[in-house]
N, C-alpha and C positions, 0 to 999 in steps of 0.2 A: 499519702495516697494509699488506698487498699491494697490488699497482695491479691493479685490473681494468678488464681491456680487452672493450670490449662487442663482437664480431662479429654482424651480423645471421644470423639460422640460419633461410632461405630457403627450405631444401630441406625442412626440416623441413613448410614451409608447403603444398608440392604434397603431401604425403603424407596418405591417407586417417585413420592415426593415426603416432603416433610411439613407434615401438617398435626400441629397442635389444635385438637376439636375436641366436640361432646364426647369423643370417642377415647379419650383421654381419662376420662373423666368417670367414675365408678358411683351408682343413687342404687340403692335395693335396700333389701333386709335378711336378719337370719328368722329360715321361717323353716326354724328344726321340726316345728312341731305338725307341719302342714300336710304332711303323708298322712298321720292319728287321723287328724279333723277328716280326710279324705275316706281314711278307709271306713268311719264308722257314720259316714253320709251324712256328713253336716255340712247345711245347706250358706252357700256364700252367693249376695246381693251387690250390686252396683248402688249406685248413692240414690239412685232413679225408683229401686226395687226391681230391675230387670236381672232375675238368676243370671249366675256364673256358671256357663259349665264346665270350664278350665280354669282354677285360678290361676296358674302360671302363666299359661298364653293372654289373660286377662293383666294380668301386672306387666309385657312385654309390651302390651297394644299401646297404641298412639297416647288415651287417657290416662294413664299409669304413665308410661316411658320409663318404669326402671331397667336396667341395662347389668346386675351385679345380685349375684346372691350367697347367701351365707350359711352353712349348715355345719353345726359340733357334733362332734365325736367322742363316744365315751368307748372304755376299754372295753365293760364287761356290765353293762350299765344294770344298777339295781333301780328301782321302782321306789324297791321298801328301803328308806335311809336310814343311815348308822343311826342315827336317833329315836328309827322308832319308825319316822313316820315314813307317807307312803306320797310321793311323786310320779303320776305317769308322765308327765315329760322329760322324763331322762330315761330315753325306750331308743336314743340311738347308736344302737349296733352297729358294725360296719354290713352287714347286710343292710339293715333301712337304709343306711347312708346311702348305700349304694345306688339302690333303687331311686332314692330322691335325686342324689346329684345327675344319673341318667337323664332325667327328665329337665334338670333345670337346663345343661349342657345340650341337650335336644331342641329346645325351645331358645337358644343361643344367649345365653347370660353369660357374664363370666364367672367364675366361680371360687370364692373362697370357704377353705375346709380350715374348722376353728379343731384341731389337737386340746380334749380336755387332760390328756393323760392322767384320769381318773375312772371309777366305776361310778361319781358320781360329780354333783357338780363342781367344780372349780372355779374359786373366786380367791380375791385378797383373804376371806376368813377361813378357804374349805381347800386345801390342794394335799387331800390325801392320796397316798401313793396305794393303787388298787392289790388288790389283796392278791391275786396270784404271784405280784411284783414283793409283796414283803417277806423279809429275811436274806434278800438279794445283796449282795456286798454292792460297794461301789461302781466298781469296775464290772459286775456284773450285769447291775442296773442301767448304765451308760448302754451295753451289749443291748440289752433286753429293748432299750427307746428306739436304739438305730433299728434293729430287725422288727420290731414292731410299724415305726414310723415308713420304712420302707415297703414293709409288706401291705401294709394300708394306701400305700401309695399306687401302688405294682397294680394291686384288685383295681383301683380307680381308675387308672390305664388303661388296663386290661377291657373295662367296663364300657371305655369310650365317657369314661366322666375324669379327666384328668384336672384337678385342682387350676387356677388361674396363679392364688393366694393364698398361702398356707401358713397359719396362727401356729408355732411352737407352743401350746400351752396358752390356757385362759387366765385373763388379766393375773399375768406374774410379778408382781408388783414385788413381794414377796418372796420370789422360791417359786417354786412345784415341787410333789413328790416329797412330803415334809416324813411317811411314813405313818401308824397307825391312825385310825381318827380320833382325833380330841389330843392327839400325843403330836407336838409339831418340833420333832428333833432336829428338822433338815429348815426350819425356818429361817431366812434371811432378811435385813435390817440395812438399808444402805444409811446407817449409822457405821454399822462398823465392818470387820470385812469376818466374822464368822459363818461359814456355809456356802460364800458365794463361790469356791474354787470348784467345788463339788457341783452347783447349780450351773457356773457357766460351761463343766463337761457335760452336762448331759443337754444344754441347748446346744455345743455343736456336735451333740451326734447326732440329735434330731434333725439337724438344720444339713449335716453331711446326707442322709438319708434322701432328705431332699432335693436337694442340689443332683444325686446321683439319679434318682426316677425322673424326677418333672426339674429338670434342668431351666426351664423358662418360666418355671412360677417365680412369684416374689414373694418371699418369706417375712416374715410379720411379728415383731415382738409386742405384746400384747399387754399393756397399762391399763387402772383405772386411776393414775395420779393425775388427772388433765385440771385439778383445783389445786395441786400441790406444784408448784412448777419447780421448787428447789428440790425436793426428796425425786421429782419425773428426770430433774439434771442427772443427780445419783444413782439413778439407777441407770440412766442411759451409759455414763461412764463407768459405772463398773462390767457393764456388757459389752463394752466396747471391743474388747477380742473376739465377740460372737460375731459370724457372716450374716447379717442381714440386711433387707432391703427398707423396710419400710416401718415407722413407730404406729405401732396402732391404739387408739384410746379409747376407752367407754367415759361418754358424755351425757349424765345424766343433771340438769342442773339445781333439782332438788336433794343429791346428795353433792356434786360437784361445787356447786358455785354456778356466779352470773356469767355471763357471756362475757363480757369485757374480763373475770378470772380468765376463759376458756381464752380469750383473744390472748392475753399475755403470754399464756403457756406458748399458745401455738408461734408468737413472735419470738421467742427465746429458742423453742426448736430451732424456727427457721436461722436466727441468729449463729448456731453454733453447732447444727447439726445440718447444713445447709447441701448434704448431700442425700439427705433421708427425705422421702415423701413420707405424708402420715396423712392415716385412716381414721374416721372415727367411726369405729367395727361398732359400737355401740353407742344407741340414744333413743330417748323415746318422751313420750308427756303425757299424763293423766287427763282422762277426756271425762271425765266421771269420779266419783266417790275416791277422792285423796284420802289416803292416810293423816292423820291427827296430830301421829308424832313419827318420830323418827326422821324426819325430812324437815329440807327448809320450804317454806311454804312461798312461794311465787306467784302465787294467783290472782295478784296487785300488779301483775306486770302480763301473765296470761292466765286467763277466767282457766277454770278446770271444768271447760266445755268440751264440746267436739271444735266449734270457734275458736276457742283459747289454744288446742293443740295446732291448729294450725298454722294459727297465730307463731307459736313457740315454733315449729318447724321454717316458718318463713325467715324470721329472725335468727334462728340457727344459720340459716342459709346464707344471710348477709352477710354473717362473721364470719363465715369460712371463705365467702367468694375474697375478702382481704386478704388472704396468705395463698400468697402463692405453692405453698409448701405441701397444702392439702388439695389431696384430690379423691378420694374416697368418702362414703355418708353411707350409714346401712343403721337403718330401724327396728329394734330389735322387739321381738314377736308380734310383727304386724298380725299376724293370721291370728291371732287370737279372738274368737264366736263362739261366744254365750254360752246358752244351758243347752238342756235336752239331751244328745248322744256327747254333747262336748263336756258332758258334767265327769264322762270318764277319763278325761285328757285333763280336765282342772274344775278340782272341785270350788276353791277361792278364785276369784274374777282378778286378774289383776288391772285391768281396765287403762291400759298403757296402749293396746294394740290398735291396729284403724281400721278395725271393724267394730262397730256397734254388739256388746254381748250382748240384749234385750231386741236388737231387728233383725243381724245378724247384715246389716245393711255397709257398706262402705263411708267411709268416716270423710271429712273434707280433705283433710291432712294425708288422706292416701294419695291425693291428686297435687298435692304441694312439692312433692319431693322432686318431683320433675326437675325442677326450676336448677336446682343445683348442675344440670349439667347446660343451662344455658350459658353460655360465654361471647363476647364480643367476636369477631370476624378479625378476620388479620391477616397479615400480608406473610404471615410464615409458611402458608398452607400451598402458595404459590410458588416457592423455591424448590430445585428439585435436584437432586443426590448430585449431579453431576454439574453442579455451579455453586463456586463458593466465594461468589463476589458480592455478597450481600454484607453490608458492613453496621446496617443495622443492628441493635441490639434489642431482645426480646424477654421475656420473662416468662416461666413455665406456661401461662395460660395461656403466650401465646400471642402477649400484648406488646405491641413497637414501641419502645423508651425514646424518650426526646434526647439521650444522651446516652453515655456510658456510666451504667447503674453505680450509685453513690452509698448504698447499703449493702448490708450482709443478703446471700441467697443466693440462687443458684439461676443462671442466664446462661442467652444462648446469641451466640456473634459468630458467623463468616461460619457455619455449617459446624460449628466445634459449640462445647457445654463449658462457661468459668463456673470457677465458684468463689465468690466474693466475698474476703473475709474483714 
């Protein structure tokens, strides 16, 4: 027989009733880039051709239904990259920040703040540690995360834009903060255990930092291993002394893998990580002009249309509604339109977003995402804080089991949370 582990379920206890809904449930994008495109008057179209003159109250409305949105943070953000070259989408300061997450938090999303703890981007190949931060000892630099992290946090408070969800660092697959560029001294390997004593101090000062401002967000460890599901193991258990809430993943399936990869991954989370929710903070699909190489090419499975991406979001959407473990979806740079004034935000088209660059029109797949926060109805929405004679047993979504659940994950029976190992 399984070991069930009994958690007290608390929260349940403040609430007028207990009801597992859409509301549960987290669909938007990170649309860092979408103040740029505003301030330099580039014009955004419904699928119809009838102008937007909000896009945000426009992605809120009934057609849209997203309900979550995502905006990164850089320390000190350069334009012009170590390399040379020049990027105007890494323009967000904690000033832009500011100003944008006001407006999403106004317009009632909830809100996740992705921490790049760089001046420029951060990925599995780029997590340099920003240039006022180098020559900093250790023990300095752990200092320097928390007062930083905090003080970013305090402004956002202060702002009336307080985080929902907050990313420790972009996809850390790796480390952060490896130290100069093209030099990765602080690089980490969950091959072996060099670097990681030093990386998991400085995620829990950022994650104390946390915890101390926006005590009610949920903190987000941030992966792109979602094709890799043994190295995604490794690295969850070497973080395992770090406080956090929720695995977050970038889901791209022409660097990732198929979906049936992405299902496995996410059934092993659920398996053995059966107290963590996971996001997938990142995903997207080429509606237009794919890349040649570098990628696996899927377009046998979804056309590289505006159709095919929708396609590809729909069947995303299948595979996530199977884990109960995932509750979060966010598409990342929907707001990307075309030429003209936006030739100054992106000279190269990356043609992932769901807008049309050439009409500047709304893509099909902007209206897809919806679907992810539909879920069946259920009898848990009807029990209420102060009756715990329900003997029923349920599943995150919320769904009534014909028994007492025979697998790993995480259930809910008689107003308390097991967890099923």
């Amino acid at each position: 027989m399984k070991k069930l582990l009994t958690i007290a379920f608390g929260v349940f206890a403040m609430l007028n009733s207990l009801s597992v809904t859409a509301q549960d449930y987290f669909v938007g994008g990170d649309i860092s880039v979408l103040q740029s495109y505003e301030d330099l008057g580039v014009d955004y179209y419904d699928q119809q051709g009838a102008k937007i003159d909000d896009v945000l109250k426009y992605m809120k409305s009934e057609q849209v239904g997203w309900n979550a949105m995502r905006v990164r943070l850089f320390v000190n953000p350069q334009r012009k990259n170590p390399d040379g070259s020049t990027d105007a989408q890494v323009c967000q300061d904690l000033d832009y920040v500011v100003r944008l997450c006001q407006r999403i938090k106004e317009e009632g999303f909830a809100l996740m703040l992705d921490f790049h703890y760089s001046d420029t981007w951060a990925d599995p190949s780029n997590q340099w540690t920003p240039a006022d931060w180098l020559g900093l000892s250790d023990e300095q630099l752990q200092t320097k995360l928390y007062d930083y992290t905090k003080d970013c946090l305090q402004q956002l408070v202060e702002a009336d834009a307080a985080p929902d969800f907050i990313q420790t660092g972009n996809e850390i697959s790796y480390g952060m903060l490896w130290g100069k560029y093209n030099q990765k001294t602080y690089y980490c390997n969950w091959s072996d255990n060099k670097n990681w004593p030093r990386f998991i101090g400085l995620l829990q000062h950022a994650v104390k930092a946390c915890r101390e401002v926006c005590p009610e967000a949920k903190v987000i460890l941030h992966t792109e291993r979602a094709g890799q599901v043994n190295a995604l193991l490794a690295i969850c258990e070497k973080l395992s002394a770090v406080d956090y809430d929720i695995i977050g993943l970038s889901y791209y399936p022409f660097w990732h893998g198929a979906l049936a990869t992405l299902g496995r991954t996410l059934s092993q989370l659920e398996s053995q990580y059966p107290d963590k929710e996971v996001q997938i903070v990142e995903t997207a699909y080429y509606y237009q002009w794919q890349p040649t190489s570098g990628i696996t090419d899927f377009s046998k499975t979804w056309a590289v249309s505006p159709e095919g991406q929708a396609a590809f979001a729909r069947s995303l959407i299948a595979e996530l509604k199977q884990h109960d473990n995932v509750n979060g979806l966010y598409w990342w740079f929907p707001e990307e339109n075309g030429n003209g004034p936006a030739s100054k935000v992106l000279t190269n088209w990356v043609n992932r977003g769901l807008w049309d660059n050439s009409t500047h029109r709304a893509l099909p797949g902007l209206y897809v995402l919806k679907e992810f926060l539909n879920r069946p109805g259920t009898g848990i929405s009807m029990m209420r804080d102060d009756r715990h004679d329900d003997r029923h047993w349920y599943n995150l979504q919320g769904m009534q089991l014909d028994s007492r659940p025979q697998r790993h994950g995480l259930f809910i029976n008689n107003g308390k949370k097991y967890v099923v190992r």
